[in-house]
PAPAZA-973956 format. One record per residue (C-alpha): residue in one letter; x negated, y negated, z. Coordinates in nm, 3 decimals, padded with zeros to 5 digits. Layout:
N
('a', (X, Y, Z)) ...
//
This chain:
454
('x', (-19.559, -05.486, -00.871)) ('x', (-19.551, -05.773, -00.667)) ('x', (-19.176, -05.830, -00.788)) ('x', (-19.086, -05.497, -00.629)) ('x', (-19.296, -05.518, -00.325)) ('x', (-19.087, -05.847, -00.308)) ('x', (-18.749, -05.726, -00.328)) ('x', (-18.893, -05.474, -00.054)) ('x', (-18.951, -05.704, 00.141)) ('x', (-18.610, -05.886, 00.106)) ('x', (-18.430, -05.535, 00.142)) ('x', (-18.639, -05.467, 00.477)) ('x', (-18.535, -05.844, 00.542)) ('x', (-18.187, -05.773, 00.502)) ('x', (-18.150, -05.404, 00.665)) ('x', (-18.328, -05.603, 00.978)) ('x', (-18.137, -05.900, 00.972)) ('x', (-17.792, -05.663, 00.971)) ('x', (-17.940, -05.489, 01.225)) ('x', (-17.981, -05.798, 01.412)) ('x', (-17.654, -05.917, 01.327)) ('x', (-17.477, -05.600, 01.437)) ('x', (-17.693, -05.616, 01.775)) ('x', (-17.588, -05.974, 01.842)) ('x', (-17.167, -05.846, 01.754)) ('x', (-17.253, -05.563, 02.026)) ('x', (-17.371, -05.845, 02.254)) ('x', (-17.115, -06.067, 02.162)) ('x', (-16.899, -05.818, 02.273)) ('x', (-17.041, -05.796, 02.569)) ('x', (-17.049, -06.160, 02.720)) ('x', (-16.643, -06.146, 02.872)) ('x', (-16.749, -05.853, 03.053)) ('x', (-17.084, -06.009, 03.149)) ('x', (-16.921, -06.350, 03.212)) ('x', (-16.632, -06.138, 03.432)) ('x', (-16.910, -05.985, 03.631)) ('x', (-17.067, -06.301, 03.696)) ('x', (-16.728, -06.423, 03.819)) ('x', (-16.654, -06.176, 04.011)) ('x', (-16.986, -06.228, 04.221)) ('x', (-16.953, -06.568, 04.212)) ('x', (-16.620, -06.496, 04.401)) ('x', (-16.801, -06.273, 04.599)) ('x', (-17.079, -06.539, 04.722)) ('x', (-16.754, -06.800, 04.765)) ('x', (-16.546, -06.553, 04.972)) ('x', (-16.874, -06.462, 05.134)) ('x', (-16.923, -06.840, 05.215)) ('x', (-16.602, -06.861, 05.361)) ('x', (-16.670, -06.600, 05.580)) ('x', (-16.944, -06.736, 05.716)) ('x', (-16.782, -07.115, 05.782)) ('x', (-16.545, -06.885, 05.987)) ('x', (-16.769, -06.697, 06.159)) ('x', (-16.899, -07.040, 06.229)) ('x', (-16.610, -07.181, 06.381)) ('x', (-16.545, -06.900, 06.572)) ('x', (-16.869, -06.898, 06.702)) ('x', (-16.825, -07.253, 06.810)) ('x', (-16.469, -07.177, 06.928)) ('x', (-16.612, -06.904, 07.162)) ('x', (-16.922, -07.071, 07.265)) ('x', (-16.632, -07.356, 07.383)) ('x', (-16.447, -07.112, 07.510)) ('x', (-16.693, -06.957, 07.680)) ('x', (-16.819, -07.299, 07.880)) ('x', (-16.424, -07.356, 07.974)) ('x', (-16.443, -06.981, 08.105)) ('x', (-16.764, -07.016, 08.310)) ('x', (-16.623, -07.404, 08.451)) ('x', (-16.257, -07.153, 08.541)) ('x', (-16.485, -06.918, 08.724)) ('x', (-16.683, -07.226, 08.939)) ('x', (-16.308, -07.375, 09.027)) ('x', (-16.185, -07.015, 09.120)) ('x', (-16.495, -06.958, 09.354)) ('x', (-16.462, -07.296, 09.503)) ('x', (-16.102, -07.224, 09.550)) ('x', (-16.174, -06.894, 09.681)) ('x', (-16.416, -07.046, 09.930)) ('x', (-16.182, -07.276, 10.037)) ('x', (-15.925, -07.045, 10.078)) ('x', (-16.215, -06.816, 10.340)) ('x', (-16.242, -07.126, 10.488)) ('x', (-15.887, -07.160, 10.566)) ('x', (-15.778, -06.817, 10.657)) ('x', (-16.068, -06.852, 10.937)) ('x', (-15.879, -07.136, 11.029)) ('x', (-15.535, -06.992, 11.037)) ('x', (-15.715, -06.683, 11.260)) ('x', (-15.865, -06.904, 11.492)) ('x', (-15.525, -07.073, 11.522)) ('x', (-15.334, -06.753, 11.539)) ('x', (-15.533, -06.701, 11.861)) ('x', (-15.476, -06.973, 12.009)) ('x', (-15.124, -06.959, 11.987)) ('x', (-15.161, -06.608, 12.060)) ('x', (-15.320, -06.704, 12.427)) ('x', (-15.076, -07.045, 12.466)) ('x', (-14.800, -06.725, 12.456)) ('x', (-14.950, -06.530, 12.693)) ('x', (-15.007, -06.814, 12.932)) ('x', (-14.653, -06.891, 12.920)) ('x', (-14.502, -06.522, 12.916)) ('x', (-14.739, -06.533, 13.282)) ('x', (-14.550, -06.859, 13.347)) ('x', (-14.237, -06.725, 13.291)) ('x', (-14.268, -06.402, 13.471)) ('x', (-14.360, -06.671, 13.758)) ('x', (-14.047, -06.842, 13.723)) ('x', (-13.816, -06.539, 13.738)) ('x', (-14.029, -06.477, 14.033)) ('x', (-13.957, -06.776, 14.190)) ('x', (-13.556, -06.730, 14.057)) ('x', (-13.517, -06.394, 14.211)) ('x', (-13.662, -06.560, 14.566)) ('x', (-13.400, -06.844, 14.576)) ('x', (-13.106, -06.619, 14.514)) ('x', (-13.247, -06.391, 14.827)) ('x', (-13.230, -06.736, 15.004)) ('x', (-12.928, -06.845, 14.879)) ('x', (-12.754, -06.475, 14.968)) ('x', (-12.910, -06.506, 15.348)) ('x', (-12.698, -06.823, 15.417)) ('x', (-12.443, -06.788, 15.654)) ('x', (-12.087, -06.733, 15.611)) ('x', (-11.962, -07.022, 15.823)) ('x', (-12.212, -07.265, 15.615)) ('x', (-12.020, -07.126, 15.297)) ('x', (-11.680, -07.195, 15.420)) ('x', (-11.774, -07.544, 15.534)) ('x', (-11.909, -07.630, 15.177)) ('x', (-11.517, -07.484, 15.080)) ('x', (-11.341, -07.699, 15.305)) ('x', (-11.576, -08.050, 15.178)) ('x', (-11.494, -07.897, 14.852)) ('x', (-11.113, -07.887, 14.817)) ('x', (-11.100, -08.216, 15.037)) ('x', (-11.288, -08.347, 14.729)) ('x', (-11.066, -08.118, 14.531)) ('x', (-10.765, -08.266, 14.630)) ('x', (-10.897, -08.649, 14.642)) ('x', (-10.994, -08.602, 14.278)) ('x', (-10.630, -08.456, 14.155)) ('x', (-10.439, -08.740, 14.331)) ('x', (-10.662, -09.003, 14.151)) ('x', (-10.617, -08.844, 13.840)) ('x', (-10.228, -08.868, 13.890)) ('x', (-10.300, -09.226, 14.035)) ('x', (-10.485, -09.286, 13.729)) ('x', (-10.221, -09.127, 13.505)) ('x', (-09.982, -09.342, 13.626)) ('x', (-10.185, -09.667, 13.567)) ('x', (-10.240, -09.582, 13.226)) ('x', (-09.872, -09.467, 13.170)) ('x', (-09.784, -09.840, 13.311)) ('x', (-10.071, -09.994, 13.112)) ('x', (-09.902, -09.867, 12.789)) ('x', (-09.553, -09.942, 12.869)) ('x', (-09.684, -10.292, 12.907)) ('x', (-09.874, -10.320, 12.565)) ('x', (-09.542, -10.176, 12.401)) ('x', (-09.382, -10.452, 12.558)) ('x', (-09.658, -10.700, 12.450)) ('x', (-09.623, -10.594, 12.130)) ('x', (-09.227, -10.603, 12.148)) ('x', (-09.287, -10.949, 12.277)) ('x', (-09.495, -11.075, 11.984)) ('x', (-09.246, -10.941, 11.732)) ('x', (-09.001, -11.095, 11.897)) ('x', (-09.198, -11.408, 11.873)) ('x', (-09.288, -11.377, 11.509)) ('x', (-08.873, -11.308, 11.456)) ('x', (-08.774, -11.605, 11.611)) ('x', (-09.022, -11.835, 11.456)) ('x', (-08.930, -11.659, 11.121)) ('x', (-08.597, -11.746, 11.205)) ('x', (-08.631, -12.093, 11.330)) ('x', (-08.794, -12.151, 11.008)) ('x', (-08.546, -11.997, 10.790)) ('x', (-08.242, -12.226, 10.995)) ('x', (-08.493, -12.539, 10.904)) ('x', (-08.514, -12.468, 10.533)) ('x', (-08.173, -12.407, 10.526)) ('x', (-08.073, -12.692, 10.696)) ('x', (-08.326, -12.888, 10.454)) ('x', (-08.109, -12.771, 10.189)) ('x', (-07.775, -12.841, 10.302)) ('x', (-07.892, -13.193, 10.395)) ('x', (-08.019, -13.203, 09.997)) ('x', (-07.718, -13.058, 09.893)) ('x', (-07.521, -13.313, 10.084)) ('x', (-07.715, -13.597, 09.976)) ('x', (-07.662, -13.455, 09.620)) ('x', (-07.317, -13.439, 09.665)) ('x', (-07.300, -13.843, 09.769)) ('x', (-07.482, -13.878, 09.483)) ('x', (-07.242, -13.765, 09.263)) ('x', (-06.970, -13.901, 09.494)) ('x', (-07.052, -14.251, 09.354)) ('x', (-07.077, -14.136, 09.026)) ('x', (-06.955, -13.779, 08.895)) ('x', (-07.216, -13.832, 08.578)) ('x', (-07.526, -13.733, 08.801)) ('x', (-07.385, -13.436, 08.919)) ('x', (-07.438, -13.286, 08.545)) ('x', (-07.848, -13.397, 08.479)) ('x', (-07.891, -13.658, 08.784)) ('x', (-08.089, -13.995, 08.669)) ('x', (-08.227, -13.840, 08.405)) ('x', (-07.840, -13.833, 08.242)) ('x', (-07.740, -14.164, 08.333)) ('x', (-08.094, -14.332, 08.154)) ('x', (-07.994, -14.074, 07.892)) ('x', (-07.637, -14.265, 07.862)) ('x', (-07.790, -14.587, 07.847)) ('x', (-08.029, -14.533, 07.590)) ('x', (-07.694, -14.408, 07.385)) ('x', (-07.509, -14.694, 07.470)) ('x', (-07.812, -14.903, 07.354)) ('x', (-07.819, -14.732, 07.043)) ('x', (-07.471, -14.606, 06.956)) ('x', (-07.470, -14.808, 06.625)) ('x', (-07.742, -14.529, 06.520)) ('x', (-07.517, -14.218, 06.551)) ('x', (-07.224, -14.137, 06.282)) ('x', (-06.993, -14.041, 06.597)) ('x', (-07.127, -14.137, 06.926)) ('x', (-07.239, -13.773, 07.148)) ('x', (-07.052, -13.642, 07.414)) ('x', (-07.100, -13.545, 07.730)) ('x', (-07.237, -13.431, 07.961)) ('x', (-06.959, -13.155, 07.908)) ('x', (-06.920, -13.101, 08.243)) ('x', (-06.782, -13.497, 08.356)) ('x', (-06.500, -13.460, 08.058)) ('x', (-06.401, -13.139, 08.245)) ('x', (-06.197, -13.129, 08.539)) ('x', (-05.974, -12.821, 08.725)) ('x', (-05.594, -12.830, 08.687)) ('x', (-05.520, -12.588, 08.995)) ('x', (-05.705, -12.732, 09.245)) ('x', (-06.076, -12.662, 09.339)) ('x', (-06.026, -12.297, 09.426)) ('x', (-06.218, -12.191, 09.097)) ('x', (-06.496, -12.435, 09.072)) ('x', (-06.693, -12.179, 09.154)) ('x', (-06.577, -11.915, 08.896)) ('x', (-06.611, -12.212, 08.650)) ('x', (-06.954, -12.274, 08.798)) ('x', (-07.081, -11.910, 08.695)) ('x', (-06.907, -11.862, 08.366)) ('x', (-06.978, -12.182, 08.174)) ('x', (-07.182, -12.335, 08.455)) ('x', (-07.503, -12.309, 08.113)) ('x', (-07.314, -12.533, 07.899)) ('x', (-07.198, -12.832, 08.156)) ('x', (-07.531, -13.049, 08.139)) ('x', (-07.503, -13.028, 07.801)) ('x', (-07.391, -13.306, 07.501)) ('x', (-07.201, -13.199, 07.208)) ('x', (-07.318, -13.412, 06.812)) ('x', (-07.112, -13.390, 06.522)) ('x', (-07.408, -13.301, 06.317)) ('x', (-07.766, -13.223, 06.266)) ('x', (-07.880, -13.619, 06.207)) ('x', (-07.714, -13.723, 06.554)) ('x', (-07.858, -13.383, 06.698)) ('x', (-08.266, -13.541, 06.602)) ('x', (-08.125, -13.897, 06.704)) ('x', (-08.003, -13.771, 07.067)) ('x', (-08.325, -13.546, 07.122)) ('x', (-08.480, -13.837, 07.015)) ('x', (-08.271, -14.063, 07.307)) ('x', (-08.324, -13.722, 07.493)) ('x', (-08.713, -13.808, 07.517)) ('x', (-08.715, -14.171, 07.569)) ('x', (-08.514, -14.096, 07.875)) ('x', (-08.799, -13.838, 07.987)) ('x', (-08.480, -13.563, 07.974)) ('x', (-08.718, -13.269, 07.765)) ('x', (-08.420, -12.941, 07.800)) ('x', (-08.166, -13.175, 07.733)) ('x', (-07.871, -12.865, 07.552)) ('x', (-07.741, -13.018, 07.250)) ('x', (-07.453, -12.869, 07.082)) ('x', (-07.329, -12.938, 06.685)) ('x', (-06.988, -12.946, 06.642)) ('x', (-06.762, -13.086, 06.408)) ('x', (-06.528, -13.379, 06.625)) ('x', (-06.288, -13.388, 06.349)) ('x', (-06.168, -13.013, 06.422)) ('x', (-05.901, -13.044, 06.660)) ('x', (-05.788, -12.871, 06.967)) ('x', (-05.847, -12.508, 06.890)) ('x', (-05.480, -12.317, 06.852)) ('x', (-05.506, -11.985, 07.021)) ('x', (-05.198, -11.710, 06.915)) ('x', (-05.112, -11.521, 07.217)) ('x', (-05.190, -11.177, 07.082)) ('x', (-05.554, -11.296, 07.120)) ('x', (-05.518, -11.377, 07.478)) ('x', (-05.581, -11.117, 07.716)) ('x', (-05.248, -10.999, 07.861)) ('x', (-05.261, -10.994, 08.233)) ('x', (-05.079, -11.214, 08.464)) ('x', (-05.397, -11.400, 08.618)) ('x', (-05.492, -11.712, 08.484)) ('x', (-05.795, -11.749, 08.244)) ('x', (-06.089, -12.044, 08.262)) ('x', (-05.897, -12.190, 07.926)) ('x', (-05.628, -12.222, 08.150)) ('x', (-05.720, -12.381, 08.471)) ('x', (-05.972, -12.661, 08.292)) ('x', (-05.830, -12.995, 08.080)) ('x', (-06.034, -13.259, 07.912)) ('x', (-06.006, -13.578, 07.741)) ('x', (-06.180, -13.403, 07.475)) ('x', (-06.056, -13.180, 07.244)) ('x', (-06.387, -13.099, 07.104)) ('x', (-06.540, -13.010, 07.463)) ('x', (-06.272, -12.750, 07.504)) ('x', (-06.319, -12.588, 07.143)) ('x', (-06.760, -12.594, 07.227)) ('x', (-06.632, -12.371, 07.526)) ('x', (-06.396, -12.132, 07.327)) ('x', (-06.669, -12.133, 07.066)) ('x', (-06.980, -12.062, 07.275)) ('x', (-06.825, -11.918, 07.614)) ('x', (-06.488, -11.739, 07.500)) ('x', (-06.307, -11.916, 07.814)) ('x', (-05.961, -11.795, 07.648)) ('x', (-06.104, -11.462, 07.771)) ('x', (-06.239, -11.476, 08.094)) ('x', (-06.002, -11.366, 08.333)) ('x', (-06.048, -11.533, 08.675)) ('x', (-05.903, -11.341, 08.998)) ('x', (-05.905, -11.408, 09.378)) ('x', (-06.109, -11.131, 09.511)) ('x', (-06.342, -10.841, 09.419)) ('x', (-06.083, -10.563, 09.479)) ('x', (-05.861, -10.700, 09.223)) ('x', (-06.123, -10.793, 08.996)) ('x', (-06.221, -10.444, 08.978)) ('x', (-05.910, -10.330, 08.928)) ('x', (-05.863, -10.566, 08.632)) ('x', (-06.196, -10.530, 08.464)) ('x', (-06.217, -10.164, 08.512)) ('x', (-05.895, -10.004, 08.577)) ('x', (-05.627, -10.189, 08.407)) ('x', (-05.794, -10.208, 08.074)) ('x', (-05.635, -10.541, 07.969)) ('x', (-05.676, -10.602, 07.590)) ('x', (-05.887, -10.926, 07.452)) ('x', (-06.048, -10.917, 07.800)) ('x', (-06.406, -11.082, 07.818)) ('x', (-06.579, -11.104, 08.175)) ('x', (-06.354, -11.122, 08.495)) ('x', (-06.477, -11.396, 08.742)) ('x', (-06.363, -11.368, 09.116)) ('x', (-06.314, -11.665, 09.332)) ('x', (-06.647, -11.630, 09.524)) ('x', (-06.880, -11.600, 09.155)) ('x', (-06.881, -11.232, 09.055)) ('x', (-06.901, -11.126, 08.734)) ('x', (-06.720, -10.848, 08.604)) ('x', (-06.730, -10.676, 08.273)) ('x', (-06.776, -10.316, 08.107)) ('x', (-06.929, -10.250, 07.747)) ('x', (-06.779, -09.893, 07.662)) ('x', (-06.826, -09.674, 07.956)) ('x', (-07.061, -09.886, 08.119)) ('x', (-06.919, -10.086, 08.450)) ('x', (-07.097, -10.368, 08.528)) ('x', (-07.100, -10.585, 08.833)) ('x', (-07.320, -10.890, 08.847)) ('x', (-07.331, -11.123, 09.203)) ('x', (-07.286, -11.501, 09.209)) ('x', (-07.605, -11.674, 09.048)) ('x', (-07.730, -11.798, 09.372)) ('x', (-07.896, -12.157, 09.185)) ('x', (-07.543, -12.221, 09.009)) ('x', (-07.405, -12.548, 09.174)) ('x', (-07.059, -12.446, 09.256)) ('x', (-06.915, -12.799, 09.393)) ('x', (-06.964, -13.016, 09.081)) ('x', (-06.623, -12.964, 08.900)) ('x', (-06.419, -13.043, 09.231)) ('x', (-06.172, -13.375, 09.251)) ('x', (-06.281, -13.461, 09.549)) ('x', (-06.701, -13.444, 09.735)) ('x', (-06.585, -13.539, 10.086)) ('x', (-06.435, -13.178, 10.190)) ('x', (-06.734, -13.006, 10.084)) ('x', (-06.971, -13.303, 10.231)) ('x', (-06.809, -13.211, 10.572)) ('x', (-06.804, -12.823, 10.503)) ('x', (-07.214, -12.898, 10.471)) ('x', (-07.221, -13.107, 10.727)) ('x', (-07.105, -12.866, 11.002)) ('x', (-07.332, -12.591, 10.846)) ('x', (-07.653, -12.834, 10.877)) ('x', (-07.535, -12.876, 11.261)) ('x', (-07.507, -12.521, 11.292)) ('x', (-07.814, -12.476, 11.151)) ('x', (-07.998, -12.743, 11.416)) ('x', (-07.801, -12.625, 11.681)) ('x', (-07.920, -12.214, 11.572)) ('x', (-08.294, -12.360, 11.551)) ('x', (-08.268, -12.508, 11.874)) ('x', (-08.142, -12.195, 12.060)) ('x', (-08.389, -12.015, 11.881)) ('x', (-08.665, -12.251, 12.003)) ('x', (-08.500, -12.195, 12.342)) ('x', (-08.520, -11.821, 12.300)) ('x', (-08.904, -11.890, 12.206)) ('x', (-09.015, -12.096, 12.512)) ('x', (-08.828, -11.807, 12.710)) ('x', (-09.011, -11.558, 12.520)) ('x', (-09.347, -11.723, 12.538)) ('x', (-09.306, -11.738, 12.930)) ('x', (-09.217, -11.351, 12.918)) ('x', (-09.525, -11.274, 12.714)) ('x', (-09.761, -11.489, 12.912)) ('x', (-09.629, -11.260, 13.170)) ('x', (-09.677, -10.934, 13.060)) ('x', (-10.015, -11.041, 12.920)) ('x', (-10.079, -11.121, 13.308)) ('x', (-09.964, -10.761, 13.381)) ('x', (-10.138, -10.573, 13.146)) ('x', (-10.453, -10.767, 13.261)) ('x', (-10.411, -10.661, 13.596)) ('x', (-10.337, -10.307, 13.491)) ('x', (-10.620, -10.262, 13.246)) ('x', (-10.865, -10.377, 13.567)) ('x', (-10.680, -10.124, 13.819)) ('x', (-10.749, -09.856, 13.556)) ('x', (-11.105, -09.955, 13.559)) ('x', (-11.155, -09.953, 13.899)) ('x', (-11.002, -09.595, 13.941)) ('x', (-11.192, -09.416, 13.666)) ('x', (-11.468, -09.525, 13.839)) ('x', (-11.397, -09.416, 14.157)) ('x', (-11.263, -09.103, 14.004)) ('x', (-11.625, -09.048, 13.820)) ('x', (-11.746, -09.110, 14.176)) ('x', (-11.525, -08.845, 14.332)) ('x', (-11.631, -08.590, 14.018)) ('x', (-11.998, -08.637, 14.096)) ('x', (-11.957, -08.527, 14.459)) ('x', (-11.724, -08.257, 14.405)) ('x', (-11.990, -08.125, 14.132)) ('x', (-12.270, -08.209, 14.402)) 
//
């Protein structure tokens, strides 16, 4: 019995505890919805606390804003006080001006008064009184017009005068230009003249000066040192076969190459510039050419064929070698030399003569055309045109008589000057004395205005 009431027992057990079990599965299943729900109001009280922190701040934010509202409203009452205060100030000044207008319409009305009562006085004087104020009138009148034509005149003779001042000081500044331009020329003529005695005693110094002649010594000193000795200068181993009429063609075809020394090779060429610098001669031209080549043979098909003479043909030398350096570097076989510029022209441009070069008039031009281009160059005014002539003492003379020309020009034009300076001093008195008369009769033409406007 008790084994039953046992297993009972343990049945009853076992109904309760799956009873129990299958409670705790229902309440197991359950707990996500339970454990949503308490999310969800745990949301709730979150979303409800943020609701309140921003109720918070806005009710801080409005109780701010509310202070900065009520401190607007105490500046716009002061303002507006202020402004009361100064639109009682404005009407109290409108008034015033109001009244200062009044008074002075009354004091104007016054005036016209006053105004209208002069004219009746003025309209009650007498006829003969208004002719006599005429009469004073165009006496004035006519006092007034003939010192304006006085004065008109002054001032016509007051600027005839400065145009002849100033006509007398560019006279002044013409002659002294010109005095000085006859002294620098006759500076130069007396350098060219000493120059030219220079050279007179020795026809070396006409191509370098003293630079050329210490130049010559220091080769002489060391003429063991070269393989040939140098030559030149080029221009003392030249001289003119037809007379000096060409020197000065010569001068301003080849007149480059006649201060310069010709070397047989590059060794004497360093040696010379060597001498070159000793002597204090730095642009000393040096020219290579082989001495053993001799005199250049020129076929006459080469030569330009024309009946006027070429610069080949009016020089000689001792040297053939100097004569070759000048058919080598110049082309003198082919520089045509003429008497004038008309037939220069003619030859260079007109006659087209074959092998032709440069044509070179008596007086320096320079003529030549390349293709269809004419060309026509003046004497080089620096070229020294007297240093290939036989002879110094026609030339010396020739310069001579221009440097007395030129002292006897200055001292006319001094002449002219002291006359000149007495002339402006002169009208420089005149215009004086004009300026003051033309003073004196504006003012008593201003005087005469005043009482003709009185």
């Amino acid at each position: 019995m008790k084994f039953k009431l046992a297993w009972s027992w343990v049945y009853n057990v076992d109904k309760e505890l799956q009873k129990q079990s299958a409670l705790i599965e229902k309440l197991k299943a359950r707990v996500p919805a339970c454990q949503a729900e308490i999310n969800k109001r745990l949301e709730k009280i979150e979303s409800l606390r943020n609701i309140y922190a921003d109720n918070r701040i806005r009710y801080e934010h409005m109780t701010k804003k509310t202070s900065e509202v009520q401190k607007m409203k105490n500046e716009l009452q002061e303002s507006l006080s202020m402004a009361n205060k100064y639109m009682l100030e404005l009407e109290e000044e409108y008034r015033r001006r109001k009244s200062d207008a009044q008074k002075m319409l009354r004091h104007m009305k016054s005036l016209e008064h006053q105004v209208h009562h002069f004219k009746e006085q003025n309209l009650q004087n007498t006829q003969a009184e208004e002719s006599e104020m005429l009469e004073k009138v165009k006496s004035l009148q006519d006092e007034v017009n003939n010192a304006e034509l006085l004065l008109k005149r002054l001032k016509e003779e007051e600027n005839t005068l400065s145009e002849s001042l100033s006509a007398g000081r560019d006279e002044m500044k013409r002659i002294d230009n010109q005095i000085e331009d006859y002294e620098r020329k006759e500076r130069e003529i007396k350098s060219s003249i000493s120059e030219l005695r220079r050279n007179q005693t020795n026809k070396v110094t006409a191509f370098g000066g003293e630079r050329v002649l210490q130049l010559l010594r220091i080769i002489e000193s060391r003429c063991h040192e070269f393989i040939r000795p140098p030559i030149g200068p080029i221009g003392a181993r030249l001289t003119l076969t037809r007379g000096d009429i060409w020197a000065c063609a010569v001068e301003n075809a080849v007149g480059g190459l006649l201060n310069a020394f010709i070397v047989t090779n590059v060794k004497d060429s360093h040696l010379l510039r060597s001498c070159a610098r000793q002597a204090r001669y730095d642009n000393l031209r040096i020219i290579i050419y082989d001495f053993s080549v001799p005199r250049l043979n020129i076929p006459s098909n080469d030569l330009p064929r024309t009946s006027h003479p070429t610069i080949l043909s009016v020089l000689n030398s001792d040297s053939a070698t100097v004569l070759n350096v000048l058919v080598d570097r110049a082309g003198i076989e082919r520089q045509v030399l003429v008497k004038d510029y008309d037939v220069g022209k003619s030859v260079a441009f007109d006659e087209r003569v074959s092998n032709l070069k440069e044509v070179y008039t008596a007086e320096g031009y320079r003529m030549f055309s390349r293709g269809s281009v004419q060309t026509v160059l003046p004497p080089n005014k620096r070229a020294r045109t007297g240093r290939l002539c036989s002879s110094y003492d026609d030339q010396i003379k020739c310069l001579e008589r221009d440097a007395s020309s030129m002292r006897e020009q200055a001292q006319s034009s001094r002449q002219n000057k002291r006359v000149a300076e007495e002339e402006l001093h002169d009208l420089q008195g005149k215009l004086r004395s004009a300026k003051w008369m033309v003073k004196e009769e504006m003012k008593r033409h201003a005087l005469e205005g005043a009482k003709v406007t009185v």
